[in-house]
Backbone bond lengths (Angstrom), bond angles and torsions (degrees), N, CA, C in turn:
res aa  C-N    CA-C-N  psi(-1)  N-CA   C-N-CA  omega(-1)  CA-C   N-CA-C  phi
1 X - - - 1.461 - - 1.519 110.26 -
2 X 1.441 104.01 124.48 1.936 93.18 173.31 1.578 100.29 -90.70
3 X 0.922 103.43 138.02 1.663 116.69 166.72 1.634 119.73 -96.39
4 X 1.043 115.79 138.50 1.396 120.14 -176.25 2.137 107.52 -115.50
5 X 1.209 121.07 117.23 1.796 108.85 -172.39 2.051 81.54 -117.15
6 X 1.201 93.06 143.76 1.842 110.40 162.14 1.540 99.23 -124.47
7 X 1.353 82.66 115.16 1.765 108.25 149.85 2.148 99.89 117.68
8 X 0.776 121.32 73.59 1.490 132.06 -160.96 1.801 93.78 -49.77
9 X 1.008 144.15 47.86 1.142 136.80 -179.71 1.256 141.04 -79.85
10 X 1.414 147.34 -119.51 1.370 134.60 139.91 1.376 104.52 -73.07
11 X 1.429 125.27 -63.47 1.434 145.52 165.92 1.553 101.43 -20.46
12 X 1.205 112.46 -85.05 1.435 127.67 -153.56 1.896 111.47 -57.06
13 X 1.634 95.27 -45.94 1.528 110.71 178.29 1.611 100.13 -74.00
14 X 1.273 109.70 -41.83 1.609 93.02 -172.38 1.921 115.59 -71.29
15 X 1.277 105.03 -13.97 1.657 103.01 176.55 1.275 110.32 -72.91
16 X 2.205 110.32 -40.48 1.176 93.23 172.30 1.883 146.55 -52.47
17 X 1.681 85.94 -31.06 1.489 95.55 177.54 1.534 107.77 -75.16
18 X 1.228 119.04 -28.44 1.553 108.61 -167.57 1.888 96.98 -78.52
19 X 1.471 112.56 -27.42 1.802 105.29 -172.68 1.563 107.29 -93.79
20 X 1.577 137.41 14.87 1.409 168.84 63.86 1.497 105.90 31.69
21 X 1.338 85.44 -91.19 1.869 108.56 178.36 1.347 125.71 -33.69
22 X 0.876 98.32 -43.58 1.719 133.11 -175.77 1.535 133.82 -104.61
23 X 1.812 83.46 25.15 1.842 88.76 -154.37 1.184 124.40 -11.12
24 X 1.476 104.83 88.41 1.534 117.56 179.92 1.658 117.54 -110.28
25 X 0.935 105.69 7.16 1.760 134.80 172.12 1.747 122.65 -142.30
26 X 0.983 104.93 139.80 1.279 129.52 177.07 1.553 127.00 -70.23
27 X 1.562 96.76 -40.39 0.963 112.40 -177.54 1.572 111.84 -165.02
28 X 1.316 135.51 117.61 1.558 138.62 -168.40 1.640 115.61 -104.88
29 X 1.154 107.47 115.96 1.584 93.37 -178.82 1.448 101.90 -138.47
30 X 1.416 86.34 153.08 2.132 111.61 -165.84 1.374 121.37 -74.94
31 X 1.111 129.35 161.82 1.488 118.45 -177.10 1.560 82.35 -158.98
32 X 1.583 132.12 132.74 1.522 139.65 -176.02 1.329 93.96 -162.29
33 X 1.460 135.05 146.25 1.514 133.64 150.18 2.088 102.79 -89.86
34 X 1.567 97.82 -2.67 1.860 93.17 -168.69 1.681 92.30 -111.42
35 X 1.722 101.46 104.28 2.003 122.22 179.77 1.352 96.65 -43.15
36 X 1.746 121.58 -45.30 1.660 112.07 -177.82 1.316 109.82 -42.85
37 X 1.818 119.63 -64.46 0.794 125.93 -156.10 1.846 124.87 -76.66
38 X 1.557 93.01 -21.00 1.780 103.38 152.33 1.597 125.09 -65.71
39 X 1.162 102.58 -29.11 1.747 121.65 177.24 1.495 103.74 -52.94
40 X 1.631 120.02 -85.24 1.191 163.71 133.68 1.641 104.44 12.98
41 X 1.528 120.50 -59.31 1.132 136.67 163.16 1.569 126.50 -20.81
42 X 1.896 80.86 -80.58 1.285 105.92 177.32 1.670 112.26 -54.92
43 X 1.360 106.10 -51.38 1.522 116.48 -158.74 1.768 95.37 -69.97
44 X 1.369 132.67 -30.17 1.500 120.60 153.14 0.940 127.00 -62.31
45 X 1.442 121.24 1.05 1.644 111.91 -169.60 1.758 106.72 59.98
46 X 1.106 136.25 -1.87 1.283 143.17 159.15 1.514 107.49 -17.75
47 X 1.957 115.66 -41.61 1.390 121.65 -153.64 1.155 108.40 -162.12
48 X 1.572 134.82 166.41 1.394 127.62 -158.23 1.413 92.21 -109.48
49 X 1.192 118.54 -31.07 1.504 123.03 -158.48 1.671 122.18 -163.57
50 X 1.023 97.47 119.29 1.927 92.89 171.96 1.435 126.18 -56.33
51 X 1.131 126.14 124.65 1.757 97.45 -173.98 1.768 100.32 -128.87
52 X 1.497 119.49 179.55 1.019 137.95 167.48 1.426 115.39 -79.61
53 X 1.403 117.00 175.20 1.348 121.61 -174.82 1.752 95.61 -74.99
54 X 1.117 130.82 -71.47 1.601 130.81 157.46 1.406 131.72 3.94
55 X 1.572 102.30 -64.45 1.782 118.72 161.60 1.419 95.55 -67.45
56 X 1.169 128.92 -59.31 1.597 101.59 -156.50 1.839 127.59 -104.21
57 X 1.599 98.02 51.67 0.923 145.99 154.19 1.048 127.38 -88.76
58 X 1.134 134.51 -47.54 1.575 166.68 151.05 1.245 106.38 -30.26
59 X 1.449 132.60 -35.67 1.469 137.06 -143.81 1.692 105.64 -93.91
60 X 1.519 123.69 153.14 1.208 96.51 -175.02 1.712 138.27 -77.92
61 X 2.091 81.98 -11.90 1.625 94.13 -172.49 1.743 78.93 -136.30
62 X 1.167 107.15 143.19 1.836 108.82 151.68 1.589 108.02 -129.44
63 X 1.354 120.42 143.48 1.368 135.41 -158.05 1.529 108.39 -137.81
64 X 1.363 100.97 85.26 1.698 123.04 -176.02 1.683 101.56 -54.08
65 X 1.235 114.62 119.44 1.410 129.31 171.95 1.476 112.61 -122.95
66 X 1.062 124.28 63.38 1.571 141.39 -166.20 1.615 106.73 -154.94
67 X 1.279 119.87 145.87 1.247 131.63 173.15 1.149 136.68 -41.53
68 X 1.354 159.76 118.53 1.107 167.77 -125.87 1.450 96.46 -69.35
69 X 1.338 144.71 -83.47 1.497 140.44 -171.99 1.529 111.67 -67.45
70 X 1.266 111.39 9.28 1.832 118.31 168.88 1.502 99.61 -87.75
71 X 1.598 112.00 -53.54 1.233 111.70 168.17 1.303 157.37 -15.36
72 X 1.551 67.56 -71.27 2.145 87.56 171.01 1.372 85.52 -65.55
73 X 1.667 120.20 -58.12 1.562 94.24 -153.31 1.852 129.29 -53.78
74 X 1.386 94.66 -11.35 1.558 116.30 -162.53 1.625 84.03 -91.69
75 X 1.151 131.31 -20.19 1.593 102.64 -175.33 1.679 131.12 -83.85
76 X 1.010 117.06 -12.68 1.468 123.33 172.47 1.475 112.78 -76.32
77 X 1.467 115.11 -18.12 1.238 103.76 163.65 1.982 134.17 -89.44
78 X 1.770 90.99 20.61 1.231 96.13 -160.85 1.935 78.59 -124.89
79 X 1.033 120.92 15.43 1.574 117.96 -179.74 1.425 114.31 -67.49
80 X 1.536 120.92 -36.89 1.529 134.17 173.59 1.616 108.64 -53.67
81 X 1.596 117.50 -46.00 1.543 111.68 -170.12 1.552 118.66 -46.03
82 X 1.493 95.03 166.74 1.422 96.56 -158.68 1.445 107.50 -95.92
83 X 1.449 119.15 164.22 1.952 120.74 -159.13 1.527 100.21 -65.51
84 X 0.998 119.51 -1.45 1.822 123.06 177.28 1.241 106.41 -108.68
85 X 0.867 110.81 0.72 1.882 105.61 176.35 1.838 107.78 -99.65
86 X 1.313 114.81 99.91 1.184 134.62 -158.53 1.901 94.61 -90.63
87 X 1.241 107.15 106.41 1.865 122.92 -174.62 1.863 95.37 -104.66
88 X 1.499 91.10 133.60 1.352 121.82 -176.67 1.236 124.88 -106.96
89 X 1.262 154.72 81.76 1.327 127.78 177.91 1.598 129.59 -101.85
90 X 1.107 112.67 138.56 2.015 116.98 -163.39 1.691 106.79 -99.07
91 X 1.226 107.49 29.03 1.925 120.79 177.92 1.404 93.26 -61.61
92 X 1.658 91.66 145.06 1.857 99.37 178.31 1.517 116.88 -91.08
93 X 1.619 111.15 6.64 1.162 127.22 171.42 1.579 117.98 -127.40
94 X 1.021 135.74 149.82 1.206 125.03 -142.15 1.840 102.54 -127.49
95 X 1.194 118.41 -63.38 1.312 142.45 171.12 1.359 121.10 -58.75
96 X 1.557 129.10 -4.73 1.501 118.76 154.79 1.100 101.91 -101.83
97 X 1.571 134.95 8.18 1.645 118.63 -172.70 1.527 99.74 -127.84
98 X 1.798 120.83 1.93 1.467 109.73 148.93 1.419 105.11 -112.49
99 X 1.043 132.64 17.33 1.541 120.31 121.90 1.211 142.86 -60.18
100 X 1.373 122.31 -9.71 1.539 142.07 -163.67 1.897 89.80 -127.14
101 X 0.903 139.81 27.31 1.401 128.45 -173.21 1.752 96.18 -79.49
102 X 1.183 138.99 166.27 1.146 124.13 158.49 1.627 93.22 -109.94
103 X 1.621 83.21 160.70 1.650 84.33 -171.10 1.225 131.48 -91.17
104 X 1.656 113.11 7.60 1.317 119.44 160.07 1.754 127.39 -85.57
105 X 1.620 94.54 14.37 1.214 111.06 -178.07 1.476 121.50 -125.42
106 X 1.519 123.36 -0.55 1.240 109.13 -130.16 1.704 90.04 -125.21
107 X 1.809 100.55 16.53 1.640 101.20 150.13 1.808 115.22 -94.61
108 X 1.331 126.54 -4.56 0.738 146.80 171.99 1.392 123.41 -83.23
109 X 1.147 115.91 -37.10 1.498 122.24 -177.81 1.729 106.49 -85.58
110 X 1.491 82.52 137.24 1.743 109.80 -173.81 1.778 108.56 -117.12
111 X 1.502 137.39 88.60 0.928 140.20 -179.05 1.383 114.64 -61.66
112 X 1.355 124.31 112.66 1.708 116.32 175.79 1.434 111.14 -128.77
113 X 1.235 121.01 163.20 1.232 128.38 179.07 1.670 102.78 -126.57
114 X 1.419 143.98 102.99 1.244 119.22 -171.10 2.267 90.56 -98.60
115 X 1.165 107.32 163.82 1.525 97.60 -142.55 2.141 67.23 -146.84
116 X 1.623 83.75 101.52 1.234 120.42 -141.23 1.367 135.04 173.78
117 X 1.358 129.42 135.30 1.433 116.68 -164.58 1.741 118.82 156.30
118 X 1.276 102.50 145.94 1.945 92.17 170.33 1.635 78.54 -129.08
119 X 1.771 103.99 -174.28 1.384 119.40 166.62 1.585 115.40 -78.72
120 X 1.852 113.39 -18.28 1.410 90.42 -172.79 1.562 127.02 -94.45
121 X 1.156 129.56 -171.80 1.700 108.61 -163.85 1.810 89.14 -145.64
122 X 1.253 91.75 168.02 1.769 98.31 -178.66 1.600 107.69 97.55
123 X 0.979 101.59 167.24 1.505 113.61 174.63 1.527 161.52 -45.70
124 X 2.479 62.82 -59.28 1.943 86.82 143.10 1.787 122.08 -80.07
125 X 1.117 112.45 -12.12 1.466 103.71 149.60 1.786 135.74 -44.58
126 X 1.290 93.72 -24.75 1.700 106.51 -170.69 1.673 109.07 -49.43
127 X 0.906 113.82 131.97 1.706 112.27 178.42 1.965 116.09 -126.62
128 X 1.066 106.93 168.33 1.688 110.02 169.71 1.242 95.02 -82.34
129 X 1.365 97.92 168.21 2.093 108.56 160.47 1.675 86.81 53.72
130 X 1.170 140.10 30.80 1.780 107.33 160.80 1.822 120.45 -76.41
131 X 1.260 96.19 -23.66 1.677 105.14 -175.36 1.378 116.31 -101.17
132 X 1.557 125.83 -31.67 1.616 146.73 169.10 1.102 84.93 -25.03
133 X 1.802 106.06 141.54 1.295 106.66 152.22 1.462 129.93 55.81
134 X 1.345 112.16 -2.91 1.575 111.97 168.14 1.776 127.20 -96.24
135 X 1.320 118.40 -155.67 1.442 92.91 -169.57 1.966 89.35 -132.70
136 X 1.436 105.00 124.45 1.448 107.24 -179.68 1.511 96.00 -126.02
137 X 1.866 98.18 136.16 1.280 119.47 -166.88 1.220 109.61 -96.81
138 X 1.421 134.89 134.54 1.477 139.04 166.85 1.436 120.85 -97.42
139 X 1.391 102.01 126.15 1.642 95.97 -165.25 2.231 99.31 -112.39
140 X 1.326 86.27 141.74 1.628 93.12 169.77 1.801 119.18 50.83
141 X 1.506 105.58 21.49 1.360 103.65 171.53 1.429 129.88 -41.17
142 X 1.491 124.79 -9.79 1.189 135.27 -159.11 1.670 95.36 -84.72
143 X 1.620 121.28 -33.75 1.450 132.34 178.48 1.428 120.01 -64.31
144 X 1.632 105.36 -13.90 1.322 104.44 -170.30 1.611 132.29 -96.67
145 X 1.384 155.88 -172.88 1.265 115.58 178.06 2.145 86.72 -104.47
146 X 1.186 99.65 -176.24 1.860 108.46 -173.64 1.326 104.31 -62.43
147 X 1.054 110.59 -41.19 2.123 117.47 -166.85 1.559 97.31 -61.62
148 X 1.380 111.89 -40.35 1.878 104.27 -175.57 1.697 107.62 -82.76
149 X 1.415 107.82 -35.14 1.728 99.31 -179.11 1.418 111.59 -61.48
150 X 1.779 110.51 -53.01 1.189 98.74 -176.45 1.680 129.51 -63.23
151 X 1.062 109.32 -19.30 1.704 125.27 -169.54 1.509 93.62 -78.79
152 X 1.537 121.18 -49.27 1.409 102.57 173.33 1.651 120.30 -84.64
153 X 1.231 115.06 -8.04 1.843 105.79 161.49 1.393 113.72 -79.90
154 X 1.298 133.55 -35.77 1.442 129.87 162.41 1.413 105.10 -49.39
155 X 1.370 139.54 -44.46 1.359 119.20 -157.68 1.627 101.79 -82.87
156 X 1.733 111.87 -54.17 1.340 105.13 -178.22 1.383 111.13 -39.27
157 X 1.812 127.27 -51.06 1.162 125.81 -169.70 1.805 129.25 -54.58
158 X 1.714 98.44 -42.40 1.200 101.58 153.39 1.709 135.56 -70.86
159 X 0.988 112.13 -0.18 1.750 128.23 162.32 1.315 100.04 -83.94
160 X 1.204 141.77 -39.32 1.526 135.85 171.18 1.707 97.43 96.35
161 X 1.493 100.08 57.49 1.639 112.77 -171.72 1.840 92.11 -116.08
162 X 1.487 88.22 134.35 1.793 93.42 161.06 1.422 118.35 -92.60
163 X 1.677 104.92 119.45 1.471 122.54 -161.47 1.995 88.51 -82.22
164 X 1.809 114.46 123.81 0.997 109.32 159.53 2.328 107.94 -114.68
165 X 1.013 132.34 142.93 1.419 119.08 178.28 1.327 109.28 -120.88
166 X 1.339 104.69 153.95 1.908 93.29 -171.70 1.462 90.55 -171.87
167 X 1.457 131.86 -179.50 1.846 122.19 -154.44 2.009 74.90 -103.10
168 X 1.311 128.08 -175.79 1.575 140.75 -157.57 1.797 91.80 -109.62
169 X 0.974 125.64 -1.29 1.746 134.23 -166.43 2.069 90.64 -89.19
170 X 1.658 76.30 -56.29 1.406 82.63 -166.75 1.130 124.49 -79.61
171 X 1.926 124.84 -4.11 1.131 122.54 -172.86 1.461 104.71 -92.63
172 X 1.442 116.87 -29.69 1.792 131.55 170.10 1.722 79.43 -47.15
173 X 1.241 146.74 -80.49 1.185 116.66 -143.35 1.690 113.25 -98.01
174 X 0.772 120.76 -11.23 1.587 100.39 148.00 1.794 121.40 -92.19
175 X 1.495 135.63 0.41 1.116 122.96 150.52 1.628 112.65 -63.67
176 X 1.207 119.37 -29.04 1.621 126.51 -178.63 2.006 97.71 -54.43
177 X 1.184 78.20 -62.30 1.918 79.84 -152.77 1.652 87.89 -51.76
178 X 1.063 109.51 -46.56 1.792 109.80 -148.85 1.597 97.11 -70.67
179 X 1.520 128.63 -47.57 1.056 128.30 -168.99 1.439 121.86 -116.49
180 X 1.046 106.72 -48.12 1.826 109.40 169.15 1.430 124.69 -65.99
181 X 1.254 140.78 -74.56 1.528 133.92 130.90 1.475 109.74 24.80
182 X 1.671 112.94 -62.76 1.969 108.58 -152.52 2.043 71.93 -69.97
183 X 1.440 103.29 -82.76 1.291 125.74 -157.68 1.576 89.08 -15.46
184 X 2.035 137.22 -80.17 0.805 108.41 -160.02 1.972 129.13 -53.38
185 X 1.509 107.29 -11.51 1.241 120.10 -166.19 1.426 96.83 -68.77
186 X 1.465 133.81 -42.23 1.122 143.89 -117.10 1.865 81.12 -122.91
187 X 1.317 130.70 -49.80 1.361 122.14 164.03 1.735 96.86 -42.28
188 X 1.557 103.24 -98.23 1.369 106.73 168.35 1.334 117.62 27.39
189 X 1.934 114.09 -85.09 1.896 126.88 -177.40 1.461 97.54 -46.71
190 X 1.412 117.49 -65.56 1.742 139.08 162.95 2.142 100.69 17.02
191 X 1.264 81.34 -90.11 1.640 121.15 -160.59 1.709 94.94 -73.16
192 X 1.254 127.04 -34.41 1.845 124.47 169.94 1.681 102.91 -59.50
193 X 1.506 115.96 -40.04 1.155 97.79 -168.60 1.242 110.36 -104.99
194 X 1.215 123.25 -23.61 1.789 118.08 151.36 0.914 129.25 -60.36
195 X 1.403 130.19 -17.32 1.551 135.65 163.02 1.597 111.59 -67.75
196 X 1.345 115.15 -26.73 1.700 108.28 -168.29 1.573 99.76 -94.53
197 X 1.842 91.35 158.86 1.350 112.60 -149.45 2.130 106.06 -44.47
198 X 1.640 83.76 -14.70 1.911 61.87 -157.46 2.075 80.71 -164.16
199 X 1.530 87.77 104.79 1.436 105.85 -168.44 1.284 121.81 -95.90
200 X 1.228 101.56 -18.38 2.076 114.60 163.01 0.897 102.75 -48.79
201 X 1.357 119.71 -52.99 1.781 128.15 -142.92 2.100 92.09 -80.93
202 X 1.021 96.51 -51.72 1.595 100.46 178.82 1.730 104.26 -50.15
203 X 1.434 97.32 -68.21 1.896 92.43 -167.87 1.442 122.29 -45.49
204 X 1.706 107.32 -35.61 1.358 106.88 -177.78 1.673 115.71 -62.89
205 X 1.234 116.47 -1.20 1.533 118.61 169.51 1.532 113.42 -71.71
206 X 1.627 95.79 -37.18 1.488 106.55 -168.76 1.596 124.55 -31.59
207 X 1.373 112.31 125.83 1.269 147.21 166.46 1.034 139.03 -60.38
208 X 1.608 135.57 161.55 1.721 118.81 152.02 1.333 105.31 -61.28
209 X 1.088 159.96 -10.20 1.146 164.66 127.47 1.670 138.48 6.08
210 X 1.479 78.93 -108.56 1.297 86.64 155.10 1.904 126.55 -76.40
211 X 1.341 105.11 6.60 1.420 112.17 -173.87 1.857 92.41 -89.32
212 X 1.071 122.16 -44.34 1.245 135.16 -169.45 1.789 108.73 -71.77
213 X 1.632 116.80 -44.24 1.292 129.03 169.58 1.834 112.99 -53.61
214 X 1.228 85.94 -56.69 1.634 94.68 -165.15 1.438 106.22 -89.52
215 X 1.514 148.21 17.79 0.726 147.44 -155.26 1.907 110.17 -81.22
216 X 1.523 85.76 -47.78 1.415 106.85 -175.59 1.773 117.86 -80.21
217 X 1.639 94.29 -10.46 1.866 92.06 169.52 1.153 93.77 -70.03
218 X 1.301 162.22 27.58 1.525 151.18 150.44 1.363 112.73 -91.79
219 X 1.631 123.30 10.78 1.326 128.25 140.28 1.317 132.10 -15.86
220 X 1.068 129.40 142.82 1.787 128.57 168.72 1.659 84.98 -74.75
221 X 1.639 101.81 116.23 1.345 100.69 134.57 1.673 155.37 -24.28
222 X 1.037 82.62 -46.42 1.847 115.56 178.74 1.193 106.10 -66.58
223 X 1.251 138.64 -97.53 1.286 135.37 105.25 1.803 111.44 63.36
224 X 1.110 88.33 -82.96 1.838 106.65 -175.28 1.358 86.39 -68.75
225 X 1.133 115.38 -98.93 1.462 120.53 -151.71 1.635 121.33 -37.01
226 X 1.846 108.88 -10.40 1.332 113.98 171.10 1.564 106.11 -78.51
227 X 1.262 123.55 -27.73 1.205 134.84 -147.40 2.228 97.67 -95.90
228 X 1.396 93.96 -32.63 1.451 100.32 -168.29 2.133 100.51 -79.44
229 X 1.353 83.64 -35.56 1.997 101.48 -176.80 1.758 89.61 -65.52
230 X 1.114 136.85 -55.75 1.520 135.11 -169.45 1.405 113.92 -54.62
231 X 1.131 120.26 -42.48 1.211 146.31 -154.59 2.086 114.90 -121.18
232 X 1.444 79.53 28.69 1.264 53.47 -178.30 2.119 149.43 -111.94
233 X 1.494 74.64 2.57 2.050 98.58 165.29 1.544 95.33 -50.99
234 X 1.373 105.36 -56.31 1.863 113.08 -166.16 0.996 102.39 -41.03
235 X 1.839 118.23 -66.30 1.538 143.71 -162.90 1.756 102.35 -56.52
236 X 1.178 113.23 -60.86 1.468 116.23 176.29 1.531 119.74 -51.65
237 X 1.349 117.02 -54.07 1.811 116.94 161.22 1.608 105.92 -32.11
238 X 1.627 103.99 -70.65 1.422 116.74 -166.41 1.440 128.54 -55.08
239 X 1.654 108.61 -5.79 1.258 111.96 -168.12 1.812 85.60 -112.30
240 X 1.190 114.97 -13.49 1.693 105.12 -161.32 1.908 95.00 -77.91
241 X 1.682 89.82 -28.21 2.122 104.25 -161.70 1.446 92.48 -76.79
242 X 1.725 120.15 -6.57 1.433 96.73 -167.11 1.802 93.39 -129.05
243 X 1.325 117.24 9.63 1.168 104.57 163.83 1.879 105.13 -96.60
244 X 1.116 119.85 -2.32 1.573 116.03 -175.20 1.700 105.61 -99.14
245 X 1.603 109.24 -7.98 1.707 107.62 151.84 1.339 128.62 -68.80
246 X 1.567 95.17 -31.36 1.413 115.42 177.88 1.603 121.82 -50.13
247 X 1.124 89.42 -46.99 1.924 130.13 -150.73 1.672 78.77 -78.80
248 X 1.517 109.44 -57.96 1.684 108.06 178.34 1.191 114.65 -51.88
249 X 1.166 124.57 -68.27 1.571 103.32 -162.43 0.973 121.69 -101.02
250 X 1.844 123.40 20.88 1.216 142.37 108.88 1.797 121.34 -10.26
251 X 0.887 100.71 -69.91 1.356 125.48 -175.32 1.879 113.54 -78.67
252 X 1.384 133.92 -32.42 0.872 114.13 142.36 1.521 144.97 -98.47
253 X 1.474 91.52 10.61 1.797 80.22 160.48 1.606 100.53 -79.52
254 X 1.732 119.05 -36.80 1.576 85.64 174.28 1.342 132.50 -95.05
255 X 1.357 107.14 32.23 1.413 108.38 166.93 1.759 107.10 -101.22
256 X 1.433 112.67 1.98 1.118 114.35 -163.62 1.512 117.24 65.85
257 X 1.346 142.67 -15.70 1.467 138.04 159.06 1.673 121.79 -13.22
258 X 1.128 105.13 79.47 1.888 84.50 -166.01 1.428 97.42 -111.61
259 X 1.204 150.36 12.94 1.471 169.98 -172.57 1.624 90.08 -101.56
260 X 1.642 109.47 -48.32 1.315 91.68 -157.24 1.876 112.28 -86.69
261 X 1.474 90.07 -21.16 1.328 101.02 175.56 1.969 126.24 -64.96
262 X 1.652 92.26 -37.75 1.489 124.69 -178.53 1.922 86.40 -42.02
263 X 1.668 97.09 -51.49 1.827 104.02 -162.99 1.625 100.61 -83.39
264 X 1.278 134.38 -20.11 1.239 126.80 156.99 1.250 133.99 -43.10
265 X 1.750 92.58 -61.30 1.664 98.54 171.13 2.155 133.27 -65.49
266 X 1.609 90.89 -35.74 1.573 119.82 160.26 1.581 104.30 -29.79
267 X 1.455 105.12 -63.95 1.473 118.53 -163.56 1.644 106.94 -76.32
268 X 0.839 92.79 -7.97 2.275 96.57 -178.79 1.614 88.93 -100.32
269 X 1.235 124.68 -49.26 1.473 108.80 -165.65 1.708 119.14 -63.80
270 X 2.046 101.52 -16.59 1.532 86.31 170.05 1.647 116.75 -82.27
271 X 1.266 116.91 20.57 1.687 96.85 165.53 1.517 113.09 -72.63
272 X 1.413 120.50 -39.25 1.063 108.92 171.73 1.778 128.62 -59.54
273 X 1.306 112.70 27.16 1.347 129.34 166.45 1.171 123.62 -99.85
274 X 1.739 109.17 -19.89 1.921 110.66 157.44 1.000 108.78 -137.20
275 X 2.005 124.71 45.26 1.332 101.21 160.85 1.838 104.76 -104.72
């Protein structure tokens, strides 16, 4: 199988090495509009070859690793491929980009979320093990024809990925809580301690803690704020359910309530009983 990935990124470069690993392609070729990041590519072995929009058309699967409104824009030029060319996309939102399917494509298109990630971006970001063992979501398989579902559940499966499926409505709102939510929380800590008078003096306290909280405000901006604009009925609910925790135990440390809080916190520590 030749594989075709757009956008050589952490994402994009790291699938290549993991579908590499696994000789699960024949042949891998690049698709970037950023020359660094075609450079960079190559020189990781990330990819066999840079190609044009033309060549990587040609390919049997291509697996969009680019940002959600890059996406859509990237999909009308993939309307020509042929009914065997099984198209992937790894958007962290799911439901504005199978709304945008074109419809000479959209037995072909395979919605995924791989649920997964560091803060850094680029090429040399690319890592082993980024997808192993993680959990990638399939959205609206029912739209697709069998040759593309199955071709993309064989591959996740041979990556050693846990296949979860669910309709793209519903994955916008549990990708929110699980992933969008922390990130804005985690800007949020960000900006409390860069805002105060004198933020050296604070960080040098820093903790596993706050090392673990704030880790992910080293996000691309860019990035985020596409992700918060997509998403954002979800994001707005999710921030209202998590400013009225706030407001709680706000309110009983100054009510002094510490019995009740003791059972506040009790009750958060059993999530870690089904994650």
């Amino acid at each position: 199988m030749n594989l075709g990935i757009v956008g050589l990124g952490l994402m994009g470069g790291s699938f290549g090495k993991a579908m590499r690993k696994y000789n699960l392609a024949e042949k891998i070729f690049g698709y970037d509009h950023n020359l660094n990041h075609q450079k960079d590519a190559i020189s990781l072995n990330l990819v066999d070859k840079i190609v044009d929009i033309e060549e990587l058309k040609l390919c049997d699967m291509i697996v969009l690793c680019i940002p959600v409104d890059a996406i859509i824009s990237f999909l009308p030029f993939l309307e020509e491929c042929a009914s065997t060319t099984t198209i992937i996309d790894f958007g962290s939102t799911k439901k504005l980009i199978v709304e945008n399917i074109p419809l000479k494509i959209k037995n072909n298109f395979i919605p995924a979320h791989p649920m997964t990630g560091t803060e850094k971006f680029g090429p040399n970001a690319a890592i082993d093990g980024l997808y192993e063992n993680k959990t990638i979501v399939l959205c609206d398989l029912d739209k697709c024809d069998h040759l593309h579902k199955n071709r993309a559940i064989s591959i996740f499966k041979k990556l050693n990925m846990k296949l979860v499926f669910m309709d793209s409505t519903e994955h916008d709102v549990h990708a929110c809580y699980m992933s969008h939510l922390p990130h804005a929380i985690s800007f949020a800590l960000g900006n409390i301690v860069m805002n105060h008078e004198n933020p050296n003096e604070i960080i040098s306290l820093a903790a596993g803690g706050f090392k673990d909280m704030s880790r992910i405000a080293k996000s691309s901006p860019d990035m985020w704020t596409d992700i918060f604009r997509q998403n954002k009925d979800n994001m707005l609910e999710s921030i209202d359910l998590y400013e009225k925790q706030i407001t709680l135990i706000k309110n009983m440390i100054k009510d002094e309530k510490y019995d009740d809080m003791k059972k506040w916190m009790a009750k958060a520590n059993t999530l870690h009983d089904i994650l």
